[in-house]
N, C-alpha and C positions, 0 to 999 in steps of 0.2 A: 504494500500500500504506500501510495506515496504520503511523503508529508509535508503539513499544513500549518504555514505561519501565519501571524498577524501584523502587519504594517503600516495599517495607518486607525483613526479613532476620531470619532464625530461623535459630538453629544447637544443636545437640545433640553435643558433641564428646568425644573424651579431654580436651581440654585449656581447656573450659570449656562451661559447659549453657546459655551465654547469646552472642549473638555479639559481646557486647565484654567476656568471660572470656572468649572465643576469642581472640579480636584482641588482644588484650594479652598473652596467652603466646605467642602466633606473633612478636609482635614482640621477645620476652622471649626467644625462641629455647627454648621448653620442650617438654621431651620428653614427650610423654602417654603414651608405650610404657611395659610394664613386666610382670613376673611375671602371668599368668594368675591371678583367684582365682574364678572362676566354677564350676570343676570340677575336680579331681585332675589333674595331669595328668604324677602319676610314669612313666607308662608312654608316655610321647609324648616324642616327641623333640625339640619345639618346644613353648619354654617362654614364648612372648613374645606378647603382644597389646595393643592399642589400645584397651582398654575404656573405656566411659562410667562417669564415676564421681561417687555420691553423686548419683544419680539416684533419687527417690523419686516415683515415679506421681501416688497420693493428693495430692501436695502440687503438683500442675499440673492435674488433673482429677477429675472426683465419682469416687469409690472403686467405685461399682460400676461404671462404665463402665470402669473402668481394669481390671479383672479378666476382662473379656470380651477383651480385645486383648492380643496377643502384644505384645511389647519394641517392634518395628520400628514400630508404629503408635501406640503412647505416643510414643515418640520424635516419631513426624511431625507427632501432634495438638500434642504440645507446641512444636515449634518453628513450625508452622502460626501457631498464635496470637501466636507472639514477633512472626513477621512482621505478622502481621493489625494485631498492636497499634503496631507503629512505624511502619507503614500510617495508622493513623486511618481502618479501611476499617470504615462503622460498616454494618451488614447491612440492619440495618432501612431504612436511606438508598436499598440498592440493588435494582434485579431479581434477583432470586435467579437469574433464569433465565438474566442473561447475565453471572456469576460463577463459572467453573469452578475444578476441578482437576486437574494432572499431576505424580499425585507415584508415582515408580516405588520397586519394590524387586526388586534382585537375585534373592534366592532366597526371601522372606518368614519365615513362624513355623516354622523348622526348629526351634529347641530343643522348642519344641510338638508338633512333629509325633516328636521322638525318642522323649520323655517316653510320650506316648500311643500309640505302635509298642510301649515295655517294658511297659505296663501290659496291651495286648492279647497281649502275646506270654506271659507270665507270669500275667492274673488273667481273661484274657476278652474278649470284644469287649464285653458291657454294663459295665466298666467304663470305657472310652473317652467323656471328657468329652464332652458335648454340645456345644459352643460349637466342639469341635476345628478344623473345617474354615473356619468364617470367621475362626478365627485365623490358621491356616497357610497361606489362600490371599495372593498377594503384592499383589492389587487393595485390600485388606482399609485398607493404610496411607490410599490416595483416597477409597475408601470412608467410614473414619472421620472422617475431616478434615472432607467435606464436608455429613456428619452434623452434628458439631459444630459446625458453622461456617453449616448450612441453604445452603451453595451449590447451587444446584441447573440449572445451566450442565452445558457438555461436564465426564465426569469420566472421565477415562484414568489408566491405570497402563503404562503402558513398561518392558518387561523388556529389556532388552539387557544385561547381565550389570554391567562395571565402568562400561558409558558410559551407565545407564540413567540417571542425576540428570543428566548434557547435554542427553540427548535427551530427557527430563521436562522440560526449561526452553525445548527449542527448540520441541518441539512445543506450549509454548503459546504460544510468541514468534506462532507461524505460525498458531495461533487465535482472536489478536489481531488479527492481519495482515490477514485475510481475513474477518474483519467478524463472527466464530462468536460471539465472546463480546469483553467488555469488560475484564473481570479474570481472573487465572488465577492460583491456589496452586499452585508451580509446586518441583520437586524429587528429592529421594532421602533414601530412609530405609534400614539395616539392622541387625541384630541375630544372627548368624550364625557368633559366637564360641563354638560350641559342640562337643562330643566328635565329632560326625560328621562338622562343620565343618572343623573342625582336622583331623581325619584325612584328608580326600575331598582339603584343599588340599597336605595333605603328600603326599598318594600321587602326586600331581601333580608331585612338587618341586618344587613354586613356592614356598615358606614356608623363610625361614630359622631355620635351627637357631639361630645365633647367642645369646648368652645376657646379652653386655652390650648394654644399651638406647641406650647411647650408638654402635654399631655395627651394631646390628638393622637397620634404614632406612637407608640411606645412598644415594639415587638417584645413576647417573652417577659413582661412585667407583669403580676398579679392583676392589676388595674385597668388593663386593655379591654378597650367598649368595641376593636371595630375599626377598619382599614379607613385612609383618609385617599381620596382620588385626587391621582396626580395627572401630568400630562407632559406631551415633551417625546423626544425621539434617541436610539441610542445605536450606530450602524458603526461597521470596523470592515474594513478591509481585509479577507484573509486570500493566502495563497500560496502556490506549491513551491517548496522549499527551492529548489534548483531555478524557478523562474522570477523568485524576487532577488537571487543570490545574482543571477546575470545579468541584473538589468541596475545592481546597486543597493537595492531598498535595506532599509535599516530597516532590521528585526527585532520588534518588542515580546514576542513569546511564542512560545508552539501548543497547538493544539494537541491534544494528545489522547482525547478520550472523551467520548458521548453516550451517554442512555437515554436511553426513552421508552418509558412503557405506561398502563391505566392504570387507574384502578378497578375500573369496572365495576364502580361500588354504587355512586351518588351522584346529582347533577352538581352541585354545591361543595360539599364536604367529603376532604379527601378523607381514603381510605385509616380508620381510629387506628389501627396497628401500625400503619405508619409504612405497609407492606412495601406498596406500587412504587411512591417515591425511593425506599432504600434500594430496591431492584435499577432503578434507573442509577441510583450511585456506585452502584456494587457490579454494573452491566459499564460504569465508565471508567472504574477502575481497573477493572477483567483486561478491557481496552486500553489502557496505558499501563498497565500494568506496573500500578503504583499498591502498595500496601497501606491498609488504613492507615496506618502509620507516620507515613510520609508525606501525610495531607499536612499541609502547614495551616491551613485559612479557609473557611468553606462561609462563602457569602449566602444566605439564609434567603428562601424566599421571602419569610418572615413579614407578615401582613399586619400584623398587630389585631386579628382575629382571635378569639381563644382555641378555636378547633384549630387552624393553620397551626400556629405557634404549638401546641402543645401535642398535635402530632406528626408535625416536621420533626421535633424535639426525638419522639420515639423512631421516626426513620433514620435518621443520622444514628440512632445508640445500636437500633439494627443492623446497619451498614456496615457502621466503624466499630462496633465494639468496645469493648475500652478504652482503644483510641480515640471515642467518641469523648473522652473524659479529658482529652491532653489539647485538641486540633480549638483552634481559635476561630469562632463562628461570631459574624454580625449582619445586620439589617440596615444596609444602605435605605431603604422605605424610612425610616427612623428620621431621617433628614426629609425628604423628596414626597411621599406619600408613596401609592401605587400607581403607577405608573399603566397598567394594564398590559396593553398587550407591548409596550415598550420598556415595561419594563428589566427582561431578560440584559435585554440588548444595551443598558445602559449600567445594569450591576456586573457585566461581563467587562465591559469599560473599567468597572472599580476596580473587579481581580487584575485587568494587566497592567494599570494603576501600581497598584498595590505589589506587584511583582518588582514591578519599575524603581518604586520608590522604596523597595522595604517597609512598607506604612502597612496596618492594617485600622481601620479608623473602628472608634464609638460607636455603638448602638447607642444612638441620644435619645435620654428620656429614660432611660430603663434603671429603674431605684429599686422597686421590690421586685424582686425572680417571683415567678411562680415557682411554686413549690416542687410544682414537676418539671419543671424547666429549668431544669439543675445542670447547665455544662455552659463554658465559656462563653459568654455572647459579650464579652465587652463593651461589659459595662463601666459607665467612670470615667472614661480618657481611652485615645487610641496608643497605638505603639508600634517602636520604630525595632522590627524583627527581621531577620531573615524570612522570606517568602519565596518556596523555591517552585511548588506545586498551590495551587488553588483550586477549591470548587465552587462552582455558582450553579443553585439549585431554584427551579420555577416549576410552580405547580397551579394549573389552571383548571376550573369549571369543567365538566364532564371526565373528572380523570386524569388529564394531562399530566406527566411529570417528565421533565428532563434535567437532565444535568452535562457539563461540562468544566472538562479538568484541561487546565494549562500547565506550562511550565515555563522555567526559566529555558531562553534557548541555550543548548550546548551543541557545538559543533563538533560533531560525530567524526 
């Protein structure tokens, strides 16, 4: 099988639109939560979200291309290119033909689709914009990216709800692997902080009421009410080790190992034993063939849910075993909110972050453990460690779980 580096990193966050104004409030421990201003929202009961802020379209793409696309695919074409350009990945140099993309989204242009549902229900169907449906579709994000970008390789969009940016990165891990293509724009995007948004998650009760920011998020604390909705995009560049080696590209880390399996249990709530998800870690170690052991850092999907949290908790003790007692586990969410279906894509950012810098940051917020979420989730303050291998685990709505193991690159 061949192998799969990573070279470049785009991010689109609450807590910065660049991924080193990301990386620098994660290490600042900065809360990007805070009062909704999107829409009213006296008559809701959940007042807190994770919005992108001080995002201005026009000022990352030609204006009229920015007005044909919903929020979730600005997002993606803009952090697309972050990564493209710390890539050095010049297009002209490459086949177009063997440069794809897998950049998923959760649910795509719902605020589009709300807006244009009121204007048919109140002025008409011929007032329903033209452009409606390649906004709202959620391909729409891979689609434009590899518009803009003339990729014209495999281009997939992966829905699996919160674990769609894992399985957007695995699945191009494994189209590198197997000889389909050379380079992959690879990720999650969403935009999904809107009135129907917020109500569909509240009816759910998965969203905390909570109303101070510095309480909203708190993965793995006794006190946890319920995930805060983020928004934002997080896409990386990966690619076959001999074709970023020839062409120059600095290498930030190697892929080395992906799982993915269900649970086949619930549409909502992962599987109580914690089965499905530890299968998908213990199917990505098999594949790197790394020993629990050796895990240095394992980034948490860690939702601030009581179900997620406490039994992500018992799949990592499944997995790792005692080593589940020793490996250093946090919840980038703690900062950011949920991210949804970008969120994968942007905590995968943190592990080669985190590889990069020797950092492993704060779970911010988290004072009381729960009592069964008893292993490292650093809490308190982050710390500057050796980080040689990392795992970033995401687990989504009907089952979803994946994971992905990095490392430090060594040349063999």
């Amino acid at each position: 099988m061949r192998r799969v580096v990573v070279t470049g990193l785009g991010a689109i966050t609450p807590i910065g639109n660049t991924v080193e104004e990301f990386w620098e409030n994660i290490k600042e421990g900065i809360i990007g939560i805070d009062n909704i201003t999107k829409f009213d929202t006296s008559r809701y009961e959940v007042k807190l979200a994770g919005e992108v802020k001080n995002f201005v379209a026009k000022e990352h793409m030609d204006f009229k291309k920015a007005k044909r696309m919903s929020a979730f695919s600005q997002y993606a074409v803009c952090a697309a290119n972050q990564a493209v350009n710390q890539a050095q990945l010049n297009m002209s140099e490459e086949d177009p033909y063997r440069v794809g993309v897998s950049i998923g989204s959760g649910i795509g242009g719902l605020g589009d689709m709300e807006e244009e549902a009121q204007k048919l229900m109140t002025k008409g169907n011929d007032r329903v914009k033209p452009m409606l449906v390649p906004m709202m579709i959620s391909n729409m994000a891979a689609g434009n990216v590899a518009i803009d970008l003339g990729a014209k390789g495999k281009c997939i969009n992966v829905v699996t709800a919160c674990a769609t940016g894992t399985h957007s990165i695995g699945e191009a891990y494994r189209s590198i692997q197997c000889g389909e293509t050379d380079v992959m724009i690879a990720g999650g995007t969403e935009s999904s902080i809107t009135p129907l948004g917020l109500a569909g998650f509240n009816k759910l009760t998965a969203l905390t009421k909570e109303t101070d920011k510095t309480k909203a998020s708190i993965p793995f604390d006794k006190n946890r009410s319920g995930f805060v909705m983020g928004e934002g995009a997080g896409v990386v560049v990966v690619e076959e080790l001999q074709h970023a080696k020839e062409r120059g590209a600095k290498i930030l880390c190697e892929i080395v190992g992906y799982g993915a399996t269900c649970d086949a249990y619930h549409v909502t709530s992962p599987a109580e034993d914690g089965s499905g998800a530890a299968m998908a870690m213990i199917f990505a170690m098999k594949e790197a063939g790394v020993k629990p052991e050796e895990i240095d850092y394992i980034n948490a999907h860690g939702t601030s849910t009581h179900h997620n949290d406490l039994f992500e908790t018992r799949a990592i003790k499944l997995a790792l075993k005692d080593a589940a007692y020793n490996v250093k586990i946090n919840s980038t969410k703690s900062m950011i909110g949920h991210l949804l279906g970008a969120a994968g894509g942007v905590e995968f950012i943190t592990c080669v972050k985190s590889i990069e810098d020797n950092y492993i940051h704060q779970t911010v917020g988290l004072k009381n453990p729960d009592e069964e979420c008893d292993l490292n989730y650093m809490a308190g303050k982050g710390e500057y460690t050796e980080v040689n291998v990392a795992m970033t685990n995401s687990l989504g709505f009907g089952g979803h779980n994946a994971s992905l193991i990095i490392k430090k690159f060594i040349e063999d």
